[in-house]
N, C-alpha and C positions, 0 to 999 in steps of 0.2 A: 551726346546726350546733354539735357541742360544741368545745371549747375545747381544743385537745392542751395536754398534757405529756410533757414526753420522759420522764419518770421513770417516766408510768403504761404498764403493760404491753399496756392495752386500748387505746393510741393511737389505732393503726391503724384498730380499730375503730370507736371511738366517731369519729372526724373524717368515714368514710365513709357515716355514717347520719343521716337527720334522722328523729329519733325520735316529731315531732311526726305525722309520717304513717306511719311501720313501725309496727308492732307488737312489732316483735324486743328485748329487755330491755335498756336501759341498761344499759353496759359499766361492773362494779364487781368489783373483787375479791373474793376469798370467803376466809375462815382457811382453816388446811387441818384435813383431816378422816383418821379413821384410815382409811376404805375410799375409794379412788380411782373417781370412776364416770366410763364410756365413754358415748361413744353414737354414733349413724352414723345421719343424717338424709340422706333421698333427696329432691333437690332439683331440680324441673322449672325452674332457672333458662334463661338462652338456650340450655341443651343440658343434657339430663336429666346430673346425675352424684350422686355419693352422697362426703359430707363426714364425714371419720373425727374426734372429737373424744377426745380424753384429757387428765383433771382432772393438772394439775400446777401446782404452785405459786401456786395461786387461781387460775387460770386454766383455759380449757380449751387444750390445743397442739391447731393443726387444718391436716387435711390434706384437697384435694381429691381424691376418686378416681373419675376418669370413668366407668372402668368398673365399679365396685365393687367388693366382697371377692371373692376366691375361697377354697375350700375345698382345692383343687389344690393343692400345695406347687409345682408346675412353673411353677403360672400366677404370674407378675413383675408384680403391677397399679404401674401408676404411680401415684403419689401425691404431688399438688404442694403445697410446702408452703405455709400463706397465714394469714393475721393472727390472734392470739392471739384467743378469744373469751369473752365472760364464763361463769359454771359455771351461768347461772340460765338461758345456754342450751340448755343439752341438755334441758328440756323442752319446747322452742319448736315447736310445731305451728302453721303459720299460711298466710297468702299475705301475700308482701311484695309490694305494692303496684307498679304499672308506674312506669319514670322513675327508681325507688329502686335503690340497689346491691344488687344479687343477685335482683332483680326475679322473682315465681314460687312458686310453692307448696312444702312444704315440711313434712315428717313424718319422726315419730320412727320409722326401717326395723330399731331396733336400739337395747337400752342394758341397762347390765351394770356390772360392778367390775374393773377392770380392774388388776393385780398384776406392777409391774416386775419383770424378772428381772434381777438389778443394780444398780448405779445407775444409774437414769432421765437425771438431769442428765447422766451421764460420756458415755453413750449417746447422747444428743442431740451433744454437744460433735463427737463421735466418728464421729455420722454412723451408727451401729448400736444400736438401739433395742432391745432382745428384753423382750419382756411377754405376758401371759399374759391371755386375754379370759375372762371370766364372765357372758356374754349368755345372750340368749333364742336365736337365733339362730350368732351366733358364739362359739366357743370353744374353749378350747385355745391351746398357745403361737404367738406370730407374730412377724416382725422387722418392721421401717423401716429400711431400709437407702440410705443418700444416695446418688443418685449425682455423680461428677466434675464432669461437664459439667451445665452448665446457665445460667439465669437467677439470678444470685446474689441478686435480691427476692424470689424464688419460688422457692428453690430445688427438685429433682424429687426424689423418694425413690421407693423401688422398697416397696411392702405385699406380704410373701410369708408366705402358713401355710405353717408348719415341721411336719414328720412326726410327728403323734401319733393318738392313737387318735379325734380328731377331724377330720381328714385327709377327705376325700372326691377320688375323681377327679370332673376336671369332665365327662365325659360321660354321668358317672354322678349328679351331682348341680350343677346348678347354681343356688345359692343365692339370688342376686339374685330370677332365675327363677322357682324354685318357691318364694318367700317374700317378696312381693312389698308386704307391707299391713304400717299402723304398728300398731307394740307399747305406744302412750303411755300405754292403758288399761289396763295389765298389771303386776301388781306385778311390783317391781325384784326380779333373782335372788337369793335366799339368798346371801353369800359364802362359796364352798368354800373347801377346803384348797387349797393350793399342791400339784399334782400332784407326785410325788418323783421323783426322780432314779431310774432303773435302774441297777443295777451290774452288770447279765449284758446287754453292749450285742451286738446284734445283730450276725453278722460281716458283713463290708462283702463279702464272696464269695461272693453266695445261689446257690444253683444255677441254672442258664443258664434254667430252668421255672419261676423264681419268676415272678409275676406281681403288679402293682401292685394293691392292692386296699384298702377298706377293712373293718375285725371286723365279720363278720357278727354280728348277733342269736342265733343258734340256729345249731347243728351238729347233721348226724344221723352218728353214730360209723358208721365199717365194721365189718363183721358179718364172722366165720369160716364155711366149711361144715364139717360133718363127713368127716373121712375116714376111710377104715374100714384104712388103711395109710400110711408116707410117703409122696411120691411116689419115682417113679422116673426116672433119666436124668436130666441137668445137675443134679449136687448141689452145683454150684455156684453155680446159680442162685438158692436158697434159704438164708435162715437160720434158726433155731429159739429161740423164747423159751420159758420157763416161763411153762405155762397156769396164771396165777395162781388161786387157787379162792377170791375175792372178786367184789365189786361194782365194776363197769366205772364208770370216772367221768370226766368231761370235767372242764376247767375252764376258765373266760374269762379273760382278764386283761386290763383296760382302766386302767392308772395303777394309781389305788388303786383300782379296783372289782375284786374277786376272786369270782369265782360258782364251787360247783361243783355241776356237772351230771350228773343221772344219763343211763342210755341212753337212757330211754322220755322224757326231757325236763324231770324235778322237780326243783328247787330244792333241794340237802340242805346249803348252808351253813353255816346256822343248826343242823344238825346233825352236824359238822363243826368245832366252833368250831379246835380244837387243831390240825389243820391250814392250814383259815383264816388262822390267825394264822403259820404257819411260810411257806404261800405268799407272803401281801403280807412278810413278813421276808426273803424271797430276791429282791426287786425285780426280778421278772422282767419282760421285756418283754411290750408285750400281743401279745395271741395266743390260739389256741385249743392245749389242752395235753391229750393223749388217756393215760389208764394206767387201772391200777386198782388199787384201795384191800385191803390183806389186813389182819386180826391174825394174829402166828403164835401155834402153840403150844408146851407144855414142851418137845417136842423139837428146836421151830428152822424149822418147817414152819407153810405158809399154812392156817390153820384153820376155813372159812367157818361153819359153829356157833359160833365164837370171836367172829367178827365180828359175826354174828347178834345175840348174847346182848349186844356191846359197844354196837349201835348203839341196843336195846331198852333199856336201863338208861341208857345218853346218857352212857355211859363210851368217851372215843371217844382218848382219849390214846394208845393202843397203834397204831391206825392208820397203819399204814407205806402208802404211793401209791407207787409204783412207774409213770414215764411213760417209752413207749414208740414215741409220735409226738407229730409236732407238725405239723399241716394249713395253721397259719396262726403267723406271726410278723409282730411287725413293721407294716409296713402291705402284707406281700405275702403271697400265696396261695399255698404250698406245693406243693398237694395233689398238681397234674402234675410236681412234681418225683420222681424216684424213691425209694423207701423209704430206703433206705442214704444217699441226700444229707439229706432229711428229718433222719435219725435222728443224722447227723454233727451237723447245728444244732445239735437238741436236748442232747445231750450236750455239744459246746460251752458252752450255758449252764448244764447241770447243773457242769460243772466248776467256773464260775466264781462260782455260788452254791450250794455244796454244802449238804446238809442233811440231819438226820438221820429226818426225816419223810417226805423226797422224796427219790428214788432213780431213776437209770437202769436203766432194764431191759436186761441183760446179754443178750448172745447164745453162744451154745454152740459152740466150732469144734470139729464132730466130724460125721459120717456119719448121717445119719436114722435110721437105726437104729439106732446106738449111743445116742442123745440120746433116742430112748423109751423104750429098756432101760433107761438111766440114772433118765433122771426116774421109770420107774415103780419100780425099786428103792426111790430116796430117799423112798417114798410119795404124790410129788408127783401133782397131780389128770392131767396130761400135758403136753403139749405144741405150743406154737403154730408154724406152718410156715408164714413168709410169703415171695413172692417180692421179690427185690430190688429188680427195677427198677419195681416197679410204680406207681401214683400213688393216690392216695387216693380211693377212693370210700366215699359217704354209704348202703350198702348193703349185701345181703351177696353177697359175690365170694369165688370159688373163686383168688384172689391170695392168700387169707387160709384155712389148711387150722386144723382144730383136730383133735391127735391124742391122744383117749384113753386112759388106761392103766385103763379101766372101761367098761361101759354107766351112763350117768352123763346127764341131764336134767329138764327142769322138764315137771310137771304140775298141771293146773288139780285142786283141791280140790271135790270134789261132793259127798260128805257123810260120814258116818265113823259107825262102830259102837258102841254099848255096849262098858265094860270090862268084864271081867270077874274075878270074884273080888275081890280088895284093891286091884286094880288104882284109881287115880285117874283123870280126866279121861274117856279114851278108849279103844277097842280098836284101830281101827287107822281112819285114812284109806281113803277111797274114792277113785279118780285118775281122770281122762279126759284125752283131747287134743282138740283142734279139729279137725274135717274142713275140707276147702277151703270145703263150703259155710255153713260154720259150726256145725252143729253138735256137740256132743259127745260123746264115744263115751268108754263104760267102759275102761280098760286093763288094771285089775287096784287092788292096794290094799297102803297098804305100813303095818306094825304094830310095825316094830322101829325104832331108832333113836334112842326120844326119850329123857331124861333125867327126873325125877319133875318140876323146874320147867317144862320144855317142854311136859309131859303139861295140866296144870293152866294156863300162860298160852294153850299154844294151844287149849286147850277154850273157854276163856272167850271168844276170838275167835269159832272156831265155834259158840259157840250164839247168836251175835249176831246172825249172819247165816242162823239154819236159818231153812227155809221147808218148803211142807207137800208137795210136789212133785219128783220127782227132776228135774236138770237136765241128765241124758242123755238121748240121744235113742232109744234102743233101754231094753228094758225091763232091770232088772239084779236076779238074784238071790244076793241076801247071805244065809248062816244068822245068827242073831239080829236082834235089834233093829238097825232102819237109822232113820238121823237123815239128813236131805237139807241141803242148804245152799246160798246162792246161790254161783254159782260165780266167785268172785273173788280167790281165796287160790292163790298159785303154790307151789307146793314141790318144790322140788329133792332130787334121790330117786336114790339109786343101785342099780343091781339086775345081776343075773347076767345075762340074756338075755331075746330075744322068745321065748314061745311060740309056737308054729305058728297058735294062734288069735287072736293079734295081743294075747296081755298079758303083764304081764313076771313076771319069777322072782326070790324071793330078794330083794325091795328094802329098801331099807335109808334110812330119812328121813336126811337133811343137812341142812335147815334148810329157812324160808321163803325166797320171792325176793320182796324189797320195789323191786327195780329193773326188774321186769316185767309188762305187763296180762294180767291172764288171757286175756283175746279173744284174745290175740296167739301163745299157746302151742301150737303144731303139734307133729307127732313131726321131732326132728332130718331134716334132708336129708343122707343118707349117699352121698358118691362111691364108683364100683364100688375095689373091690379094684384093682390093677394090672394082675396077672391077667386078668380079668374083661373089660378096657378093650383096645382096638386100637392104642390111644396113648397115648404118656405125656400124664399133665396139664398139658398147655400151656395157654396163650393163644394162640389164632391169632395170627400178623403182623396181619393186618388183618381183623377181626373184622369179618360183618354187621352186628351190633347194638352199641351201645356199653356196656360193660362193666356200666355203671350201670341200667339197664334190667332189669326184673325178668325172668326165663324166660319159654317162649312162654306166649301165656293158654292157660286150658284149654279153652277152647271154639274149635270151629272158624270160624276170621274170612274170609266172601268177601270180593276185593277189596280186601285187605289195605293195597297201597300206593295207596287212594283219597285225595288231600291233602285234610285237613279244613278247612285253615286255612293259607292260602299265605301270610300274614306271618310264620309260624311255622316253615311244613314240615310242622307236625302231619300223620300219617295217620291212617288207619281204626284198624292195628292200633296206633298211639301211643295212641290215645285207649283202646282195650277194655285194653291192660296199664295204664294209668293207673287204671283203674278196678278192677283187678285190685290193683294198689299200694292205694288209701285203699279199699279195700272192705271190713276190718274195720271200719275208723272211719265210715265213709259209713252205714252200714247202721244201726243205731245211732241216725239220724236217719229213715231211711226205714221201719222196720218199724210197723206197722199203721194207719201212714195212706195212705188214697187220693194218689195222685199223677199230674200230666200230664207226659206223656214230649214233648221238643220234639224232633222226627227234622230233620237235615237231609242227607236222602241223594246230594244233591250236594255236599256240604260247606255252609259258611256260608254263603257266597258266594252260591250257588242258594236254591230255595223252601226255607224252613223253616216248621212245623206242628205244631201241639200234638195228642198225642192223650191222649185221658183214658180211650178206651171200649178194652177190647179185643174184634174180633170174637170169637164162637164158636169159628168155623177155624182161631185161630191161638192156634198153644200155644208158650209160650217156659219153660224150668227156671228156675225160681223168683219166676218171676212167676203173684200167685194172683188170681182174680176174683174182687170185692168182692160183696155182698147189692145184687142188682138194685133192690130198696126204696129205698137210697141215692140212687139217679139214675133215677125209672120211666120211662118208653119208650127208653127208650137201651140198648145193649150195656152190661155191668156196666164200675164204676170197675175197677180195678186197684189193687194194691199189690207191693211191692218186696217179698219173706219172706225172700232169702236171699242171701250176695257174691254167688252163682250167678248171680242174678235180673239183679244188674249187668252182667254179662256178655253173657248172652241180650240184653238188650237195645240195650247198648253194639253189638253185634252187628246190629241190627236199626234203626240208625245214626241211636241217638240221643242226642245231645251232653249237654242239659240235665235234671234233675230236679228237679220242682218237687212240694213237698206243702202238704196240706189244715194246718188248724190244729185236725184234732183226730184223734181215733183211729178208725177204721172203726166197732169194738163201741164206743156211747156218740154214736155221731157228732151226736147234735143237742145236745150242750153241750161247745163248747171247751175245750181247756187249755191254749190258747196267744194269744198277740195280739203283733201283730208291726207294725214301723212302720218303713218303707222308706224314708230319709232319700236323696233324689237331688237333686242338685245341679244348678241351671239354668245358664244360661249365665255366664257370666264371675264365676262362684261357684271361691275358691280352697281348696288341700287344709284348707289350716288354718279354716276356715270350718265346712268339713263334719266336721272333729273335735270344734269347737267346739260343732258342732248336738249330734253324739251326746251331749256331756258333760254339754247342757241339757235333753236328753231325760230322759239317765238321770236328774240331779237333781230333777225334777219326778215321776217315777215313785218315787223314792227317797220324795218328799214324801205321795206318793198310797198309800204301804204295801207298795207292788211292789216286785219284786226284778228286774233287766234284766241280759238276757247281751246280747253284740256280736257281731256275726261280718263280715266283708265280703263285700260281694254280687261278688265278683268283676267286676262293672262300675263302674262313676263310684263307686258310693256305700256307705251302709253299711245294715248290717237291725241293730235295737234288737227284743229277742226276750222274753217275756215269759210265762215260763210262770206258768199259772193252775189253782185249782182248779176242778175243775165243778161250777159252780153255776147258770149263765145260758147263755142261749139263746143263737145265732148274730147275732140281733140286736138284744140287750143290748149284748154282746162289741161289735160292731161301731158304734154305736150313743156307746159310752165312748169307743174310740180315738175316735172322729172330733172328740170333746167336747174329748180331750186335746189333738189338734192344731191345734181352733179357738182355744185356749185360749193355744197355744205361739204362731199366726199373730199372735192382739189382743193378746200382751203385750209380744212382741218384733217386730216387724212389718216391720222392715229386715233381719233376720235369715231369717224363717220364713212361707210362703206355706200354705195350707190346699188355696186350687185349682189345679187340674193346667192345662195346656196352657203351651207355650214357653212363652209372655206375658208371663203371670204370674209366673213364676219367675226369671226374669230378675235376675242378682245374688241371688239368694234361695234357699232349701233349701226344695225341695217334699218333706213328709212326706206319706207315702204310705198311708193307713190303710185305704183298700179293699182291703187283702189280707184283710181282717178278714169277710170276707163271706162265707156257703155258697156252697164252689164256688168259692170264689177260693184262689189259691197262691200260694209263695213258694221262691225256686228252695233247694235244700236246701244244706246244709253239706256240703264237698267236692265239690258239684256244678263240671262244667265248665260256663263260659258260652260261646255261641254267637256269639262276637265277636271280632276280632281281636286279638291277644295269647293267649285263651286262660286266660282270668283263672279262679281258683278261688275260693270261696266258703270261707270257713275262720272259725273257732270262733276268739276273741280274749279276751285276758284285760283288763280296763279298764284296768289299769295297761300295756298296750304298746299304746293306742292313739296318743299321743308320738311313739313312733318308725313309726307303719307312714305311708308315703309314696302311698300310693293305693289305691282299693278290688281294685284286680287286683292287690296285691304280689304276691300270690303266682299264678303261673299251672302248667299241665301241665308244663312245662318245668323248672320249679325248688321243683315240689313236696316234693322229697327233704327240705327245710332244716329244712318243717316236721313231721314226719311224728313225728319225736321229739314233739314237742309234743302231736300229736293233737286229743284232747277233752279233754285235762287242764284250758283254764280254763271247760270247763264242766262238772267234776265235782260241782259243787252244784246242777245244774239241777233233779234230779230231787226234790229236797228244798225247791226255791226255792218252792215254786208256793204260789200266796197266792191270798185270796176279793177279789171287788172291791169288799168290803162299806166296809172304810175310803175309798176311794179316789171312790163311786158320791156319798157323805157332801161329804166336803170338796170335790167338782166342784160338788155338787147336781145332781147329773145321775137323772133320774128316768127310768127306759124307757118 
C-alpha cells in the first residue's frame, strides 16, 4: 500500500488502494490549468451510484451521488462528500477488481469544463458551491449545497440544477435514464462563454396559469381571422392593437442564444444582424417573445414596401419590433394564462430593459369603433381585436379578430404580362389563390403599384422561375402576351372589392411576402357582419372542440367519435382534421407515387390491412387509379392527387400512408432510395442518432446528398433522392451493398439481417424498402401505434435535440407546422447519379 502524508491532498486515496491490482491511476497532483474539467462516472460498486468530480486545486473535489443528477431544479439529490481524487481520474474507464476499495465497474456517464460562479474555495468553506457545467450531457448552472446534519468524515451536500434554460422537469426528462452509456470516446466540449446575467428578472408573481416547463424548440405563432366589423357586446372584453403592416416575427431567447423566427418557421437572424445585437443587449430572460418587425415612413407610419426594399438591400437598421406577447418566459408556459396577465409580464420586462429597437405594443382605450375610424384615418393598415382573457393558441382562433381599413391580402404569383410601351420589366401580375383541394384559381391581376426598381428586381425574379405551362387550374384568358411562372412568389395586394365572379377591383401591389409559402395562401376567412350573426362573437363557456383544433373537416365523417387510439383518446374525426391540418404539407410527398393505405377500421387495436389496389366500385375525391400495367392482374395501384384525396380516405379509416420510391409516369427507374434505421432491443436514443450521422457520412463519401425525417415509430428513415438512371434492382441491389458495408465495418454498431436475434443491441438498417413494390410510410403520415407518432421532415442539424422517433405525434403536431418542409427545401435539387458512389463500392449490377 502507499505511504500517507498528511500534507498530500490525495492521502486518503492513495492509503485505500493497492495499485498493484486496481487499475485506477496513482494519486498525484496536477498544476492547474486555465479550463477546469468535470466529469461524473456511473459506478456499479456494492450499489449502482454516479460520482460527481470537479478539477480544483490539482485535484479532483468528489462527491457520491446515489441517485444521480437531475435536470429538475425541485429534485435535492444527495451528494456525499468522499476523498479528494487525482485529475488523471476522470478518464478512468475500467473494473476495479473484487476485495479492492470500490470494487465494480466503472465509466465515464459524463465530462465537460466546469466554470465556478465565485469563489470556489469560499464556497466550499461555506458550504454553497454555485458553478456552472459545460458537458455532453449536463449543463448549465447548479449548486452544492452542505447540509447541517450529518457524518462530519463524509459529510452530505444536497446537488440541485438551478433554473435555466437547461432546466428539464423530471417527468419530462429523466437524464440518468434516457442517457445512460459512456461519453469516453467523445471529444471534450468546446469551452463556452459564461452565460450572462439577465437584468429584466422575471417577476416572482406569474399568473396563477403559468405552468413549469422547459423552451420548446419551435413555436407555431397564433393567427387572427378576418372580420368584416368589430364585434359587438362586452367592449370590455376586448382590446385593440395597431395592425402592424410588417413581417410577424417570433424570437427565442435561451442565455445568449437569440433566434429570430419567422411565421412559416425560417431562421432571419442573420438577416437581422442590428436588432440581434439590440435583443442580446436588453438581457432578456429566455422565452419565446411574439411582435412584429415594421420600417416606417416620411410620415411617421409602418411602411411594408419600406421594409421590403430594407430587408432586399440588407439595410435592416431602421427596423423597429414591436412585441406584443410572450407564450413562454422563464422556465414556465404562459400560454393558458390569459392575454392581459401575458402582456403585464411582458411589459414588465420591456420596462426594465427599455430600447429603442424593441418596443411594447400599446393598446388603444377607446370603443371599436372609434379605434377603426381612428387608425383608418391615421392611414394605418387597421386594426387588431383580441380578447382578454384568452390563452394562447398555436393556430388561427377567432380570440384574435383582424379589422381592416381596406380589402388588403396575399396572393400566389402565376405569371405576368408583357409591358408595354417604355414601360420596363412587366405589365402587370397575374394572381390566384388556393382552393381547399389544392388547386389554383385565377383572381384577377394587379399592374399598379410598382416603382421603376421594383418593375426591373421583381422581373428578374420572375423570369427565373417561368415555365411553359400555366399553373391554374381553369383555363385563363389575358389580352397580350402571357408569360407563366411556377407558383411560388406571394404578393401582398391591396384592391377595392370582389367581383361577383370571384376577382378583384382596382388592386394595387404593396410588396412581396418573404414570411409566407405560396401552397399555404387561400382567400381570407371572413366572419359574418354583426348583423348577419344571431350572436355576438363569443367563445362558448365550454366549447365541443378545443379551441386549437382546426373547423369541421370538409368531408362528411361516419362514426366520428370511433377511438383510434385509447392511449391517446384519438378519434376518427381527430385523425381526418389532423390530416386536414398537414394536408398542404403532406401532399407534397404523396403526389404521383403509387401508395398503400393501412385501414384500421376498429381502431389500432383491432385488424389492421394494407391496401394497395382500389376496386372498381369504389370511388373516393381525389384519390386517382394508377395504369393497370404497373401491377397486371390486380385492381389498379392508387395514388394520392389532392389534400381532398386525404380526407376521403382518412374517411375510409385509414391511419397510415405509405409510398413507392418512384413516380407512377417513369415508374421502372427510381428517384429515391431510402434506409430505415430501426433499432433492436436494448439499442439506446443516442445510438440511433449516432446510426443516422454514420449513414449520412458515408453517403456524403459515396456522392449522395441524404434528407432525415422520423418514422414516427422507434427509429429514423435516411432519404435519398436520385436521379433516373437505373432500374428497381440496380437501386436496390446498392442500398443493400451500402448496408453490408455499414454491418463489416462497424459490426457492434450495425446489423445487415433483420429478425429480433440479430439485432439485439444493434441498429437493423432496413434497405428492402428499395425493392418494386415495397414502401416507406410517408412524411406527416400518422403511425398506427400507440402514442400516435408522426413522421416529419428534419433538418441534420436538430437531429441533437429530437429525443425519439415519435417526438412529434397528432397531438402536438401544431409546434411543428411552422417548420413544415423547410429542411427539405433542397430535395428537389439534391438528387444525384449513383455513378460516383456504384465506383468507389465496386458494386457492379
Amino acid at each position: 500500500m502507499t505511504r500517507t502524508n498528511a500534507s498530500d491532498p490525495l492521502q486518503r486515496y492513495n492509503a485505500r488502494r493497492d495499485f498493484q491490482r486496481t487499475p485506477e491511476p496513482r494519486g498525484k497532483a496536477a498544476s492547474g490549468r486555465k479550463a477546469l474539467g468535470f466529469v461524473v462516472q456511473k459506478h456499479w460498486a456494492s450499489r449502482l451510484h454516479y460520482d460527481l468530480r470537479l478539477e480544483l486545486g490539482g485535484v479532483m473535489k468528489s462527491w457520491a451521488v446515489p441517485k444521480g443528477p437531475s435536470l429538475d431544479p425541485g429534485d435535492k439529490r444527495m451528494a456525499v462528500e468522499v476523498e479528494d481524487h487525482p485529475v488523471a481520474y476522470a478518464s478512468f474507464e475500467g473494473t476495479i477488481p473484487p476485495r479492492q476499495y470500490g470494487a465494480g465497474k466503472v465509466i465515464v456517464w459524463d465530462k465537460g469544463i466546469w466554470v465556478p460562479l465565485g469563489d470556489p474555495h469560499g464556497g466550499l468553506r461555506a458550504g454553497n458551491l454555485k458553478f456552472e457545467l459545460q458537458g455532453h450531457k449536463l449543463r448549465g448552472r447548479w449548486a452544492l449545497v452542505r447540509m447541517k446534519t450529518g457524518d462530519e468524515k463524509k459529510p452530505a451536500w444536497l446537488l440541485i440544477k438551478e433554473r435555466d434554460g437547461y432546466a428539464r422537469a423530471s417527468e419530462e426528462l429523466d437524464v440518468v435514464e434516457a442517457e445512460p452509456d459512456s461519453v469516453a470516446s467523445k471529444a471534450m466540449p468546446v469551452p463556452a462563454r459564461r452565460a450572462r446575467q439577465t437584468t429584466a428578472l422575471v417577476p416572482d408573481a406569474l399568473p396563477p396559469q403559468a405552468l413549469k416547463s422547459t423552451l420548446p424548440a419551435v413555436l407555431s405563432p397564433q393567427l387572427a381571422v378576418r372580420a368584416d366589423a368589430p364585434p359587438t357586446g362586452g367592449q370590455e372584453d376586448w382590446l385593440y392593437e395597431v395592425k402592424f403592416d410588417g413581417y410577424r416575427l417570433l424570437t427565442r431567447i435561451d442565455g445568449d442564444h437569440v433566434q429570430l423566427i419567422t411565421r412559416n418557421g425560417h431562421d432571419w437572424t442573420h438577416r437581422l444582424q442590428p436588432l440581434h445585437r439590440a435583443l442580446r443587449n436588453m438581457h432578456l430572460p429566455p422565452g419565446w417573445y411574439d411582435g412584429e418587425i415594421v420600417v416606417f415612413n416620411e410620415a411617421g407610419l409602418p411602411d411594408f414596401g419600406a421594409l421590403q426594399q430594407s430587408m432586399e438591400n440588407e439595410r435592416t437598421s431602421r427596423v423597429v419590433y414591436y412585441l406584443f406577447d410572450l407564450p413562454y418566459v422563464g422556465d414556465h408556459d404562459l400560454r393558458e394564462a390569459p392575454l392581459v396577465a401575458r402582456r403585464a409580464v411582458l411589459a414588465h420586462l420591456l420596462r426594465e430593459t427599455p430600447s429603442d429597437e424593441v418596443r411594447f405594443s400599446e393598446v388603444f382605450e377607446a370603443s371599436a369603433a372609434s379605434v377603426l375610424t381612428s387608425a383608418c384615418r391615421l392611414g394605418l393598415e387597421g386594426v387588431i381585436a383580441k380578447r382578454k382573457d384568452a390563452p394562447y393558441r398555436s393556430t388561427r382562433s377567432t380570440d384574435w379578430l383582424k379589422l381592416k381599413c381596406g380589402q388588403r391580402q396575399e396572393f400566389v404569383i402565376g405569371g405576368f404580362t408583357e409591358g408595354k410601351g417604355t414601360r420596363a420589366g412587366f405589365g402587370a401580375l397575374l394572381l390566384g389563390l388556393h382552393e381547399r383541394d389544392g388547386s389554383l384559381h385565377h383572381v384577377g391581376k394587379v399592374g399598379t403599384g410598382f416603382d421603376a426598381s421594383t418593375l426591373v428586381s421583381l422581373h428578374r425574379k420572375l423570369v427565373a422561375i417561368e415555365r411553359r405551362t400555366s399553373p391554374f387550374a381553369a383555363e385563363v384568358k389575358i389580352a397580350g402576351k402571357t408569360h407563366w411562372v411556377r407558383p411560388s412568389l406571394v404578393a401582398e395586394v391591396a384592391f377595392a372589392d370582389w367581383t361577383l365572379s370571384g376577382n378583384i377591383r382596382h388592386a394595387v401591389f404593396i410588396g412581396l411576402r418573404e414570411d409566407k409559402p405560396a401552397e399555404s395562401v387561400e382567400k381570407d376567412v371572413e366572419l359574418p357582419k354583426p348583423n348577419d350573426s344571431p350572436a355576438p362573437l363569443r367563445k362558448p363557456a365550454n366549447p365541443p372542440v378545443p379551441a386549437r383544433r382546426p373547423p369541421a373537416p370538409s368531408v362528411r365523417v361516419t362514426h366520428p367519435e370511433r377511438v383510434i387510439d385509447a392511449s391517446t383518446g384519438v378519434t376518427k374525426l381527430d385523425l381526418v382534421r389532423y390530416y386536414e391540418t398537414v394536408g398542404p404539407l403532406m401532399i407534397e410527398h404523396l403526389r404521383q407515387r403509387p401508395v398503400a393505405l393501412m385501414r384500421a377500421p376498429a381502431g389500432i387495436d383491432g385488424e389492421l390491412f394494407f391496401q394497395k389496389h382500389l376496386p372498381v366500385a369504389t370511388k373516393m375525391a381525389g384519390v386517382v387509379r394508377l395504369d393497370p400495367a404497373l401491377d397486371p392482374g390486380h385492381d389498379p395501384w392508387v395514388a394520392i392527387a389532392t389534400r381532398r384525396g386525404l380526407l376521403s380516405t382518412a374517411q375510409w379509416n385509414v391511419v397510415e400512408f405509405h409510398t413507392q420510391n418512384a413516380f407512377a409516369r417513369g415508374f421502372d427507374k427510381p428517384n429515391r432510395m431510402v434506409f430505415d434505421l430501426d433499432p433492436g432491443e436494448g439499442v439506446a436514443w443516442q445510438q440511433v442518432r449516432e446510426a443516422a450521422q454514420l449513414t449520412r457520412s458515408l453517403l456524403d463519401q459515396l456522392g449522395l446528398v441524404s434528407f432525415l425525417k422520423t418514422s414516427g415509430g422507434k427509429g429514423l428513415h435516411v432519404v435519398v433522392p436520385l436521379r433516373r438512371q437505373h432500374g428497381w434492382d440496380t437501386v436496390k441491389g446498392f442500398a443493400q451493398a451500402v448496408v453490408q458495408h455499414m454491418s463489416d465495418t462497424i459490426p457492434q454498431r450495425f446489423v445487415a439481417r433483420s429478425g429480433p436475434k440479430n439485432r439485439v443491441g444493434k441498429v437493423f438498417v432496413d434497405y428492402l424498402r428499395n425493392g418494386r413494390g415495397a414502401t416507406t410510410v410517408s412524411a406527416w403520415s400518422a403511425r398506427a401505434r400507440p402514442g400516435m407518432g408522426v413522421s416529419v421532415p428534419l433538418a441534420w442539424n436538430e437531429l441533437s435535440e429530437l429525443r425519439a422517433g415519435d417526438h412529434w405525434t397528432v397531438r402536438n403536431i401544431e409546434e411543428r407546422l411552422a417548420i413544415g418542409n423547410g429542411p427539405w427545401k433542397d430535395y428537389g435539387r439534391s438528387a444525384r447519379p449513383l455513378t460516383t458512389g456504384m465506383k468507389l463500392m465496386e458494386f457492379r449490377p
